[in-house]
N, C-alpha and C positions, 0 to 999 in steps of 0.2 A: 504494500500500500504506500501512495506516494500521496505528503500531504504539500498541498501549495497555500502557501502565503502571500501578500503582497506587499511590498516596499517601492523604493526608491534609489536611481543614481542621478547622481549630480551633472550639467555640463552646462555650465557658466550659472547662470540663476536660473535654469530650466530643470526641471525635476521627470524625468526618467523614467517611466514604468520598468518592476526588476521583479521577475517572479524568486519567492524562494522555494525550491524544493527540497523536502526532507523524506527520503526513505532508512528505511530502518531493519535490516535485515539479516538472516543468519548469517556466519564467516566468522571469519578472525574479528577479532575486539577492534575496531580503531572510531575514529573520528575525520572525515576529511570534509573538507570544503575546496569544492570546484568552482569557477565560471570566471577567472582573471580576474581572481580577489588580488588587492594587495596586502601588503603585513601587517595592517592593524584587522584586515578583515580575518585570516588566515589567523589571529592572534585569539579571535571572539573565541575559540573552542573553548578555550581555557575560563575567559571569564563565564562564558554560558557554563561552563560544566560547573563552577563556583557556584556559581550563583540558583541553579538549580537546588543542588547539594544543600546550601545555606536554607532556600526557602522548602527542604524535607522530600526532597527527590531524587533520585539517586539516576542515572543514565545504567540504560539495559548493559548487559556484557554481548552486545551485538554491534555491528557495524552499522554506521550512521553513517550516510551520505547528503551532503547537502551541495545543492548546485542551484546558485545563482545565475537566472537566464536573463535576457541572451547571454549566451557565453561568451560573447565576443565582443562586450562592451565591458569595459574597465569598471572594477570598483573600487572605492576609497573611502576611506574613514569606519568607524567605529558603528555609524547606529543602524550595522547590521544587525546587532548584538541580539535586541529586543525580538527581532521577524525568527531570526534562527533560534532561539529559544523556545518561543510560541509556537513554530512549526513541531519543535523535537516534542514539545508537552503535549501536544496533537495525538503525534505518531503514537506517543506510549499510555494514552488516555485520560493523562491529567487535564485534559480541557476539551471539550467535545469539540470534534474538528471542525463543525461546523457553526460554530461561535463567530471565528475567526472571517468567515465570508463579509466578502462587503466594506472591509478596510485594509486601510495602506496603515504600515505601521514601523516606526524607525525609534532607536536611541539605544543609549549604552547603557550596560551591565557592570554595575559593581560586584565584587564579589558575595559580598553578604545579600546579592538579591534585591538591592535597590536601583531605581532609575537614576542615571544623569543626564545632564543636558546636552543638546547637540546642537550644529550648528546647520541651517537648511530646512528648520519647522515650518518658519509662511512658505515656501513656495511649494514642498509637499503638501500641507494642507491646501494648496493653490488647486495641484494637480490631485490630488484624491478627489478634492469639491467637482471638479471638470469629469471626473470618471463616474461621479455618484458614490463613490464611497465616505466611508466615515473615515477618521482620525484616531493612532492609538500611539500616544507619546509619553516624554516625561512628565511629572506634574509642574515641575518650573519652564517649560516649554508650551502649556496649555495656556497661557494669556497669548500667545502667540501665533498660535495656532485656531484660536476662535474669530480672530480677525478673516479668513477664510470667509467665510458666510456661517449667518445666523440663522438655519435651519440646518447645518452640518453637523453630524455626530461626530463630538471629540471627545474622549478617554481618556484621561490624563494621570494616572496613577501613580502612587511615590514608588511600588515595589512591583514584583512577581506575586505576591501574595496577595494585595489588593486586588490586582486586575482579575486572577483566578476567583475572589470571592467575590466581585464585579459580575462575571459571568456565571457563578454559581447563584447569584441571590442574595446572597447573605451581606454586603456591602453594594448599595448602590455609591456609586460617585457623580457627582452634580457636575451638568458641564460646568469649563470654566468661563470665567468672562474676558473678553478684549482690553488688554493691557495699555495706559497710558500713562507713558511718561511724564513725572509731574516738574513742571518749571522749577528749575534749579535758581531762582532768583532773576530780575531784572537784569534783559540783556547790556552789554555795557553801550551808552546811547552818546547822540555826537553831541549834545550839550555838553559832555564832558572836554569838548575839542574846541580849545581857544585859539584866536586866528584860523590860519591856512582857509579861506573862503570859495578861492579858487578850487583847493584840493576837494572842498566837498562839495562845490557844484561838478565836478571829475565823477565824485564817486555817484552823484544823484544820476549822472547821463547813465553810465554802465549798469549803474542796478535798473534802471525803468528798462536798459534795452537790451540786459544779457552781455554784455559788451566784458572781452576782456582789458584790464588796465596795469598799465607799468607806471608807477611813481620811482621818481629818480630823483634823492637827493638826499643833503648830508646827517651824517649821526644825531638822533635826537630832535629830528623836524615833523616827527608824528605820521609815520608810510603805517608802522605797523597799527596804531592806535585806530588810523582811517579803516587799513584792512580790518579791523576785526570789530567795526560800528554795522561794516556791508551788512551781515546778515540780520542785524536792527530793523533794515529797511525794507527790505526783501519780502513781496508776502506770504504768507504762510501756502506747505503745500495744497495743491487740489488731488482730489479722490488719488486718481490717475499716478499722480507722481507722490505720494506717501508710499501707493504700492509698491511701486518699482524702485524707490527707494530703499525702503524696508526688508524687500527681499534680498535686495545687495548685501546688508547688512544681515541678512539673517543667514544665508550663506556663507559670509564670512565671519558669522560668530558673533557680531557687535549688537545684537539686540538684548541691551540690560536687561534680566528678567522680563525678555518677551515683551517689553512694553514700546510702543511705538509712538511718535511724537511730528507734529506737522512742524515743527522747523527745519528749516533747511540747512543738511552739511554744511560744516565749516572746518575744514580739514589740513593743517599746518604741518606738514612734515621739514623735518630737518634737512639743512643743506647736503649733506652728508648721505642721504636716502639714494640707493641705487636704486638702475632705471626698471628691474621687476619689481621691488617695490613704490615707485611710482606707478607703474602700467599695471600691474598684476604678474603672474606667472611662478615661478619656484618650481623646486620638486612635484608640488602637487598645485597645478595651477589653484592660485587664490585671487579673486580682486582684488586690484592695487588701490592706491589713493587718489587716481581719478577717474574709479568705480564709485568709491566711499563717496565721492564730493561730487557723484550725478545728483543734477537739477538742485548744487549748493554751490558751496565757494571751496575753491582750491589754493590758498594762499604760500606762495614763493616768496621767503621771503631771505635776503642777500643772496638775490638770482647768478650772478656770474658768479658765486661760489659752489652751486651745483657743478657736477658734472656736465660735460658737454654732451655726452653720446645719451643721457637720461634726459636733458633737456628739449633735444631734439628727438625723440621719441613721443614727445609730448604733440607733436606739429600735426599726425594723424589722425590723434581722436580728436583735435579741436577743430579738424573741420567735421567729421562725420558722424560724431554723437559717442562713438561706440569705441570699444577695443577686440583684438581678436588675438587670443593667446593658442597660438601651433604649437602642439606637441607631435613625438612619432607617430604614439597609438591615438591621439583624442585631439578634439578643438572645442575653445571655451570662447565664447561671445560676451563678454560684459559691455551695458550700457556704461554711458560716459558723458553726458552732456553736462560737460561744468564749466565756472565761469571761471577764469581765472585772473589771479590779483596777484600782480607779485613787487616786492621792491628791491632796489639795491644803491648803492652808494654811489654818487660821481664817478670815485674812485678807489682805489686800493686805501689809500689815507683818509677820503671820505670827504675833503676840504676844496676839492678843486674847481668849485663852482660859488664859492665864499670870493666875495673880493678883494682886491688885491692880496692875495694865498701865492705864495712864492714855493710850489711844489718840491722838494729836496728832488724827486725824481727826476726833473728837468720843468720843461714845460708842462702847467698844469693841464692843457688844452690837450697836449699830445697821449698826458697822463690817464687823462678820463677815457680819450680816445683807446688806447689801447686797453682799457677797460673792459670797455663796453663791446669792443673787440671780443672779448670773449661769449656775446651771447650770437648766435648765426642769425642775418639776413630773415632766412625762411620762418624761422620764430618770430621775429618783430614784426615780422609783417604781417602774424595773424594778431597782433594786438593793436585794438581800435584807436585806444585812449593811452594815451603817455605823454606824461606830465612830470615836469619839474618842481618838487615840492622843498621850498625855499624853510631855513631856520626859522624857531620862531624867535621871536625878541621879547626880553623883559617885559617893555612895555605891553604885551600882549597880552602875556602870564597874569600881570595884577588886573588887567582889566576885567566887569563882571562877565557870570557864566554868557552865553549866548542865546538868546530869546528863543531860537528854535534848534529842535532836537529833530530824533530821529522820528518820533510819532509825525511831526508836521511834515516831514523828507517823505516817510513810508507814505503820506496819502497820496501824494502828489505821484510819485513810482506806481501805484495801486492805479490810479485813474489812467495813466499812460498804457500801463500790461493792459488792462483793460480794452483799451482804444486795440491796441494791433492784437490782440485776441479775435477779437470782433472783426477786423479789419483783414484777417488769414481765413477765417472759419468763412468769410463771405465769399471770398475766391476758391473754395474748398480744400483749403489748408489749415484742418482744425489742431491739427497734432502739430503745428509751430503758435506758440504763445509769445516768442519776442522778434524782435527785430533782426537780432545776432542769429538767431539759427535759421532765418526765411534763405530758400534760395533763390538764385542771384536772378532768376524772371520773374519773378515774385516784388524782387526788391526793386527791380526796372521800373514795374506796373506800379507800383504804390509809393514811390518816392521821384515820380516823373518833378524834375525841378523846372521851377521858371524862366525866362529867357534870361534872365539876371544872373541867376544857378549854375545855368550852362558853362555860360561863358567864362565863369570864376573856375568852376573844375577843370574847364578846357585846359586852363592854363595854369590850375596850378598840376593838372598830369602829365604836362610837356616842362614846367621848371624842374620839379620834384621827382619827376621817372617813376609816377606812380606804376603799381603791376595792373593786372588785369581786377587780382583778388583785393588790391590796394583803392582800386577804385568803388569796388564793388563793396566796401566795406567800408568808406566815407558816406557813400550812400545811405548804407544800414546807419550809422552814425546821427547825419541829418535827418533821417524819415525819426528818429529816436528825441531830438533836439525838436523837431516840430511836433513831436505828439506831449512832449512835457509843456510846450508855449501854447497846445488847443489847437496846433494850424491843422488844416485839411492838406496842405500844400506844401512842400519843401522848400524853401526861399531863399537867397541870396543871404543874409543872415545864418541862419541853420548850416549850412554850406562851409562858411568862415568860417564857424567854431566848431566845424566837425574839422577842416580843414587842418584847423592849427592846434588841437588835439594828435591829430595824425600824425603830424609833420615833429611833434616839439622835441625827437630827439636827433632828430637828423644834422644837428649840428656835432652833436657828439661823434655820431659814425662817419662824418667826415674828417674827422681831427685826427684819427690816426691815420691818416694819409703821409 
């Protein structure tokens, strides 16, 4: 008799139909597991036989087969643990086999027969809800896994023992409920940020339009203070993208006690971070950190001190949303649509945009230059907005807080996402919500400029050698700049200051000449 269970594998944040099969039968004594397990799966025997053992079961003196089908698709991780247990309690009558019908079921086995948590609960419960089955996990995994749908049976038991007296009667267990993350306190808001006016009207255009932005300037002028007000302004997620959010993070482990939160990533890795853990990938491909920071903020901060070859890794998924991690035997697709923020200094000393600064290096012009040097062409030029963000002065510091924060910034953001929402979903482009991700006939059609317009871009893309992607992305800029100002119309105005956003480091890349 062969008993089938159903589980799950992993491949990116898609969840896998995985039968398990357990037969049980005369021969020599062993234990084996089939189907291109790898070593944590190949490892479960031992916990499943513990753990059985623990909860007063003891495994027949017969040979036990279990094969995970298809056989030809990789497994990995641990919560086979929970499907191969259930299956073997099947085979040997401690659970009427046909209990088990009608759910997918995943998580690891401690020895003494208790559940632990796993990583990859929402988007199994994703795909179980999609097959008609129910849910059979940890119990710290069941806030997690009710998000799924609320007519879905989920199971959520601390042990082996529970779930057994679950199906026997004698313990009912209550679904659980959908888990929310509670506000860790008031976001840090830009009334905290004296001066730099310019800088945050920088930051108001990028957050209403999705726009990536480079601040460039010296030690202690407030780059990182501005980054990390962004997601203040930003509004909160829709349906849509908490999901796919959440499932990112639930695959890769980050869902605190299964609770989930419509704020948007905000994700700050060190300079130092190599390019799979920017991208994703390892031994066992995992989403990187701009997986983590889809549909948030991915903030670089002392950029020309990353590495070069992880930086320019970056240049693919910020045009196409997504990432795609190649292995020999598997391919993993994670989304990616993040905005990115990053800063860095003039220069190596940090001073070389201070006036009269008499660089020890040489010329401080030449200094910055070869600075800035270190970040490639093809990166800068997927970024819309870069700005030079000037010292602040004393005189700034004692002056009072400043009259508007981030609540009056976020409404103004709010009614623009709004507008080009609206304004995508009418052309039949419901799934682009900003400016930054429309493509480039899209942005033609909806940011047609004036004859004023024209003629300003004409020629600032014959002085400046705009590219194709360079033009096409002043554009998204000013259609961004007229929807904060109410225009219907992109105008000679809107143009300028998309313009000279665009343009404002190009003084630097030419100085190391």
């Amino acid at each position: 008799m062969v008993v089938r269970v159903a589980t799950v594998a992993f491949e990116g944040i898609e969840a896998r139909p995985v039968e398990v099969q357990v037969q049980i039968s005369p021969g020599n004594v062993g234990f084996t597991i089939v189907g291109l397990a790898d070593k944590a799966v190949a490892e479960s025997r031992e916990r499943v036989r513990a753990a059985l053992i623990a909860s007063g079961l003891a495994l027949p003196a017969k040979r036990i087969t279990v094969n995970l089908a298809p056989a030809d698709m990789p497994k990995e991780g641990s919560h086979y643990d929970l499907p191969i247990a259930l299956a073997v309690m099947a085979g040997i009558g401690a659970l009427p086999a046909d209990a088990l019908g009608g759910f997918t079921m995943l998580g690891e086995l401690a020895l003494d027969g208790s559940l632990t948590p796993v990583a990859g609960v929402l988007p199994a419960a994703v795909a179980a809800n999609s097959r008609g089955h129910g849910l059979i996990c940890p119990q710290d995994c069941g806030p997690e896994a009710a998000w799924a749908s609320g007519d879905m049976e989920v199971i959520a038991p601390r042990s082996l023992i529970q779930l057994v007296n679950h199906f026997r009667g004698t313990q009912v267990l209550s679904r659980p409920q959908p888990g929310v993350r509670k506000s860790g306190g008031a976001p840090p808001d830009l009334r905290d940020i004296k001066g730099q006016e310019s800088a945050k009207r920088a930051l108001e255009i990028a957050a209403a339009g999705g726009h990536n932005l480079l601040m460039n300037g010296p030690p202690g002028s407030g780059k990182s203070m501005l980054a990390q007000r962004l997601p203040s302004i930003l509004p909160p997620l829709l349906p849509r993208e908490l999901l796919e959010v959440s499932m990112i993070h639930s695959v890769a482990g980050a869902l605190a006690g299964g609770q989930l939160t419509d704020r948007r990533p905000f994700r700050a890795p060190h300079h130092s971070a190599s390019m799979a853990a920017l991208v994703g990938g390892g031994v066992h491909a995992r989403p990187g950190e701009i997986s983590l920071a889809h549909h948030g903020v991915l903030f670089l901060d002392e950029l020309p001190e990353f590495h070069a070859q992880a930086l320019d890794s970056l240049r693919q998924p910020m045009e196409t949303g997504e990432v795609a991690i190649a292995r020999a035997n598997h391919r993993a697709v994670y989304p990616a649509r993040f905005q990115l923020v990053a800063a860095m200094n003039p220069c190596r000393c940090g001073h070389a945009l201070d006036p009269g600064y008499a660089c020890a290096r040489g010329s401080a012009r030449r200094c910055a230059g070869q600075y800035q040097a270190r970040l490639s062409g093809p990166l800068l030029d997927r970024i819309d907005v870069q700005i030079e963000v000037p010292a602040v002065s004393a005189a700034d510091l004692i002056l009072p807080a400043p009259a508007e924060g981030s609540a009056e910034v976020a409404r103004r953001v709010a009614v623009a996402r709004e507008r080009q929402a609206s304004r995508y979903a009418a052309i039949g482009l419901a799934g682009v919500a900003v400016n930054a991700a429309a493509p480039a006939r899209a942005i033609e059609e909806t940011a047609s400029p004036d004859a004023g317009a024209q003629a300003l871009v004409r020629e600032a893309a014959e002085r400046f050698g705009l590219s194709a992607r360079g033009y096409h992305r002043v554009l998204k800029l000013a259609r961004t700049i007229a929807d904060l100002d109410g225009s219907s119309a992109v105008r000679r105005p809107h143009l300028a200051e998309a313009l000279a956003y665009r343009t404002g480091l190009d003084r630097l890349a030419h100085a190391a000449a």
